[in-house]
C-alpha positions, -999 to +999 in steps of 0.1 A: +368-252+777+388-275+793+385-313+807+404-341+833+418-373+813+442-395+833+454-369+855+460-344+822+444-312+815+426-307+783+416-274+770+405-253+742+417-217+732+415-196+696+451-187+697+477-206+721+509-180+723+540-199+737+565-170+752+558-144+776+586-120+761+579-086+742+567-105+710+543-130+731+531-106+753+527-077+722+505-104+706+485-116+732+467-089+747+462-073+706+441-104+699+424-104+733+408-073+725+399-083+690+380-110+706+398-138+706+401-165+731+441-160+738+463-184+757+499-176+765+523-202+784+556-186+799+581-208+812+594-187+839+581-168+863+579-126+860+601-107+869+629-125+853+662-118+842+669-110+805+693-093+784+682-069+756+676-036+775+681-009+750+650+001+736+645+022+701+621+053+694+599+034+672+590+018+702+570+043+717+543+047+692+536+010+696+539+012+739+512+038+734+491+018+714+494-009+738+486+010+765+517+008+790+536+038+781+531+061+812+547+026+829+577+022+809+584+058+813+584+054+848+611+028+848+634+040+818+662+055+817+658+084+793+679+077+756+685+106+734+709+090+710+739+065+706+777+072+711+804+051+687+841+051+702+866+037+679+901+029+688+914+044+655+896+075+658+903+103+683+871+117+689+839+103+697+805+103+675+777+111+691+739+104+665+711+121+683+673+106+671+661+140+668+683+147+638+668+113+625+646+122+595+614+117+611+617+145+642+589+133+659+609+100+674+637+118+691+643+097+720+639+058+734+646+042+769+671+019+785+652-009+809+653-034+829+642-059+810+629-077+839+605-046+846+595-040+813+586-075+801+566-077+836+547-041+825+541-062+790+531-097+800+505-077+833+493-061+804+484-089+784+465-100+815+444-068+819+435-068+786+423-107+787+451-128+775+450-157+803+484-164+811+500-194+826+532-189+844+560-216+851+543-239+822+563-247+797+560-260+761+573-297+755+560-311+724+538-300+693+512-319+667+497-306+639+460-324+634+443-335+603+415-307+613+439-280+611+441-274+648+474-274+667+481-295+698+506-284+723+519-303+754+531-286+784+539-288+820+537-268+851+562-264+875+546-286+900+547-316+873+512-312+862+506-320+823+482-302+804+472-302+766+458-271+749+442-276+714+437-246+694+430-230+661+461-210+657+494-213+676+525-185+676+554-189+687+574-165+706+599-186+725+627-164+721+659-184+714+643-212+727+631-215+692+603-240+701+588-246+665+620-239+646+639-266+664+611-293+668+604-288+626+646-289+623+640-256+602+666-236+626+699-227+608+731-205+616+737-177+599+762-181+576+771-144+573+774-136+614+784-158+639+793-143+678+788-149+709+782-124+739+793-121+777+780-094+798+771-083+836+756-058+857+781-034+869+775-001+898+798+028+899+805+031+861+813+066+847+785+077+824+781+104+804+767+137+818+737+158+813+711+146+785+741+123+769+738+100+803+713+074+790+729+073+754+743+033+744+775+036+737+796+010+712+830+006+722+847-011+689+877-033+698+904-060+677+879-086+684+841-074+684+825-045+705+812-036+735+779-023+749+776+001+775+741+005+787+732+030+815+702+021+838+678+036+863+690+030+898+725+037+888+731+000+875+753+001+836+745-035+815+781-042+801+782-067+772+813-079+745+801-097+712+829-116+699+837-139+673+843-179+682+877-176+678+884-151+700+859-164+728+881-199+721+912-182+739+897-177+771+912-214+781+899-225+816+896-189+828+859-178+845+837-155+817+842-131+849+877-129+839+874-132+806+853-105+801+873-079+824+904-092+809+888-078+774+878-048+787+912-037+799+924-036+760+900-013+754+910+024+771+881+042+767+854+014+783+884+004+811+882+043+821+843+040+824+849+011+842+877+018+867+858+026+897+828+002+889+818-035+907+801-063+896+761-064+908+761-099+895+774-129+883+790-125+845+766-147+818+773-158+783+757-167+756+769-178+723+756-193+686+743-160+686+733-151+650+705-179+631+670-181+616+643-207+604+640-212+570+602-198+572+584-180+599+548-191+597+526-224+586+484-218+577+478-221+611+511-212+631+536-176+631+571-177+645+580-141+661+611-121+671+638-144+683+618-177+678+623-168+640+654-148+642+681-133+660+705-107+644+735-093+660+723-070+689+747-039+678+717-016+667+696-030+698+662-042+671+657-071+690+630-057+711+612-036+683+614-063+658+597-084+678+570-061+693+561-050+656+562-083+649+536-091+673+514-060+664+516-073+629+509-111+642+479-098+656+470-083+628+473-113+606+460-140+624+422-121+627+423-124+589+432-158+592+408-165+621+377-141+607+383-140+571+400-172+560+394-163+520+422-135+528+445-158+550+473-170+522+477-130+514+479-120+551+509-143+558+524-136+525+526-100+536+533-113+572+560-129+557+576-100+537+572-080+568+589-106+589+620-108+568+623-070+561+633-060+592+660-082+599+676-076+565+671-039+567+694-035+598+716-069+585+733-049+558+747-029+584+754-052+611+778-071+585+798-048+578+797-024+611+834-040+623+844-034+587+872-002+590+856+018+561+824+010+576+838+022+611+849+059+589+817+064+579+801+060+615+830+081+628+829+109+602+791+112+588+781+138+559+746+142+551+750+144+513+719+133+496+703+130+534+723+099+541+730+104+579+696+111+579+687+081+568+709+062+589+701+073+620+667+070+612+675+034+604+696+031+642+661+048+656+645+017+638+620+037+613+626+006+586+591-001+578+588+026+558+575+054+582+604+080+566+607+077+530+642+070+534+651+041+504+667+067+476+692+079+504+698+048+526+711+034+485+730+065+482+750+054+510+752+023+502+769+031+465+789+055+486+805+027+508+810+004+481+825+036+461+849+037+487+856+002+488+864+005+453+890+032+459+904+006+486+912-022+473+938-034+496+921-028+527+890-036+516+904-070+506+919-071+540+884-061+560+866-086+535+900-119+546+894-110+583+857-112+582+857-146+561+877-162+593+856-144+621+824-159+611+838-195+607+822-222+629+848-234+655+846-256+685+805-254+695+822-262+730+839-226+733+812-209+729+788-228+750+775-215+785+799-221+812+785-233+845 
């Protein structure tokens, strides 16, 4: 339903999604075939440019369920596993998902993320979501009748107003709701920043092994090396603030390539290769709202959180998150007698992923971390479990708590017999995740 007041668009809708990522456009077309009257404003325009592109197996399941499978095959680039390189280690490691302890997720994808988040939000179209397209989000009000009122505006300047019963938000790290409630909050425990490109010509990895990630640790972070269809490799470095303080007046271009020369074994990849692009950064990479959902409102994927991107769960914590958004709000919408346990679980849910890869991505630059990546034993299943937690089986697919705790006693055993260099690991991270100057880590122009 919608109406003409002074020149601004009034309408109605059951569910207003703001976001036309992976999370907005996993929940939109879910609730359009439950029924639901579904609204989802994107401020860009598809295809756009977006970072993110490695994909995990316990993906799949869910591409299937929604339908668009067959088209993300079509456009990935085929992952069997993940390669670690360290520079105090002289070999490789190389965890293959089919030695995960489900077998029956042995592989993901690498995409473009401008393709695949066009194959999501079409989808959402097809299956009855009405999307809207250069519109974006401006201002929110919560009404005395428990409806939500959202103001946005087109590209062309028009104003509209959408009223509805239940609003999510998957703005990505836009955080719309987070912000506008001043609920958003850096992460204490992680703080980096990323720059990254597009670059041809980069030496990959042959046979199966091409499409693998690799992680290239270095003194002052890691790098990502992410092989595409079309020969195109995504190259990334996720640094601290201080370190992304030193680059001093020279281009992220530079900066970046500069970083990549200290590390051998990603410079070698990278000898023959060219930019396809201009180099982009990002930083105040690691935060989270103090809650993720109201009675009538759900925050999902990066508009609730964003994690360090080392394990690549952005995209499948947000997609599951909008399967189980979906999920949730028909209680809430069909069954409101069960809504306050549907977003309790929602809630658990919602924080469980995160934290389940979190433990990890704290203490992956750690050294005795880095030994156990570089020298796994599967004593009481534990690389198992781990690479069952890398394929991101961490909602509790694989029965894999007693053995992802056995390795967890096992680090801190080793910590223990350590002491000095874990002291050392434990100094050096204290002063990498300290705030420094919000102006060397903002996006250069």
């Amino acid at each position: 339903m919608s109406q003409n007041t002074q020149g601004i668009e009034r309408h109605t809708c059951d569910v207003l999604v703001i976001g036309g990522g992976p999370a907005g456009s996993t929940v939109a077309p879910l609730l359009a075939q439950k029924g639901h009257r579904v609204v989802l404003l994107e401020k860009a325009h598809h295809p756009r440019f977006h970072i993110g592109e490695s994909l995990l197996p316990a993906n799949l399941p869910l591409l299937e369920r929604l339908g668009v499978a067959d088209e993300v095959r079509a456009i990935g680039q085929y992952k069997p596993g993940a390669e670690f390189v360290s520079p105090h280690h002289d070999h490789t490691q190389t965890f293959e998902f089919a030695d995960a302890w489900d077998k029956s997720m042995p592989y993901a994808y690498q995409v473009r993320r401008a393709e695949f988040d066009e194959i999501l939000i079409r989808n959402a179209q097809r299956q009855g979501a009405e999307v809207h397209e250069g519109c974006q989000a401006r201002s929110v009000e919560f009404l005395p009748d428990q409806s939500v009122r959202v103001h946005a505006r087109y590209d062309d300047g028009r104003e509209t107003v959408w009223d509805a019963k239940f609003l999510v938000d998957a703005s990505g790290r836009d955080t719309f709701l987070a912000s506008r409630l001043k609920i958003k909050e850096r992460n204490p425990r992680h703080n980096s920043a990323a720059v990254y490109g597009h670059f041809a010509n980069a030496r990959r990895n042959t046979g199966e092994a091409e499409g693998n990630i690799t992680i290239f640790w270095f003194d002052h972070g890691w790098f990502w090396f992410i092989p595409l269809t079309g020969g195109a490799t995504s190259v990334g470095m996720v640094t601290w603030p201080y370190h992304m303080k030193t680059r001093q007046g020279r281009s992220v271009q530079q900066f970046l390539m500069d970083n990549v020369a200290t590390c051998a074994g990603l410079a070698e990849r990278l000898k023959d290769a060219s930019l396809l692009g201009p180099v982009e950064a990002t930083g105040n990479f690691s935060y989270s709202a103090q809650r993720n959902h109201g009675s009538n409102y759900l925050m999902l994927g990066d508009a609730y959180t964003f994690i360090d991107p080392v394990f690549s769960s952005g995209v499948w914590l947000a997609m599951n998150g909008g399967e189980l958004g979906a999920q949730t709000i028909d209680t809430c919408l069909r069954e409101p007698a069960r809504a306050r346990a549907a977003l309790r679980h929602f809630d658990r849910q919602s924080r469980h992923g995160p934290r389940a890869f979190s433990w990890f991505i704290y203490r992956v630059t750690n050294p005795i971390m880095r030994d156990f990546f570089m020298g796994p034993r599967n004593l009481f299943r534990v690389k198992e479990a781990l690479l069952s937690t890398l394929a991101g089986d961490v909602y509790g697919g694989a029965p894999i708590g007693r053995s992802l705790l056995a390795f967890k006693l096992l680090y801190y055993a080793a910590n223990l017999a350590q002491p000095r260099r874990a002291f050392a690991a434990w100094r050096k991270r204290r002063f990498n995740v300290s705030p420094t100057d919000e102006a060397a880590q903002a996006h250069p122009s």
